[in-house]
C-alpha distance (Angstrom), angle and dihedral (degrees) to the residues before:
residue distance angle dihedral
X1 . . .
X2 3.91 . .
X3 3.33 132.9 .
X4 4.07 97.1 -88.8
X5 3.96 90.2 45.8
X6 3.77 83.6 61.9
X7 3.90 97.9 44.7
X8 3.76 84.2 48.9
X9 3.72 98.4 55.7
X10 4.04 93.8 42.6
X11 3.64 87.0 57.5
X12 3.71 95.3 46.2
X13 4.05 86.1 46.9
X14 4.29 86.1 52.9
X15 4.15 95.0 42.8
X16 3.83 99.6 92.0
X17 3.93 101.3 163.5
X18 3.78 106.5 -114.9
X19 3.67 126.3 -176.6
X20 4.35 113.7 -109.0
X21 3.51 83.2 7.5
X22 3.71 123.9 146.9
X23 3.82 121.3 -152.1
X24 3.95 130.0 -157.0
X25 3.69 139.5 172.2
X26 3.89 103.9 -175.1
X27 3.57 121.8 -165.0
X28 4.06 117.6 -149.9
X29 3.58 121.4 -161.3
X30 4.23 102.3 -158.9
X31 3.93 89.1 -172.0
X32 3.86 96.6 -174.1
X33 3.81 92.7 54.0
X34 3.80 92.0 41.9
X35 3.71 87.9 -131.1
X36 4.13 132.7 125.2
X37 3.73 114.7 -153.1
X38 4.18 119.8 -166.6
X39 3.17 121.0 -162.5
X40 4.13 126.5 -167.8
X41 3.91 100.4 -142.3
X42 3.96 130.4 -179.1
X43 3.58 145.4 172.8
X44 3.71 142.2 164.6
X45 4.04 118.6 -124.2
X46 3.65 113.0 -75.1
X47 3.96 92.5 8.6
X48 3.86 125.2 107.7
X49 3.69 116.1 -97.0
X50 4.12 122.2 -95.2
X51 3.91 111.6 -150.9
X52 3.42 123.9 -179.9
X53 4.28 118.3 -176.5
X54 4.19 106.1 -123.4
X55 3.51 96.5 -169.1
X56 4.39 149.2 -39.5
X57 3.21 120.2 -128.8
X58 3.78 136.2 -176.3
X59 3.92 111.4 -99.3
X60 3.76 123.9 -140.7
């Protein structure tokens, strides 16, 4: 399993199918520390948003 196998199946284990809930993974390119964070994020309409980082890898 490589390392975007295992992203994939900790945001499958964090999806839990809410109702008027929003789901995100954001992907952040930090270009100066050669880095990409994702983050799962979530939140239900009119609520503050939870986000929660999944992973950083190295970028190429």
């Amino acid at each position: 399993m490589n390392q975007i196998d295992a992203i994939i199946v900790d945001i499958q284990k964090m999806f839990a199918k809410q109702p008027n809930t929003i789901y995100e993974v954001r992907v952040v390119d930090q270009i100066y520390s050669k880095k990409v964070n994702i983050f799962f994020e979530y939140y239900k309409i009119g609520k503050a948003t939870h986000s929660q980082q999944i992973a950083r890898l190295d970028s190429k």
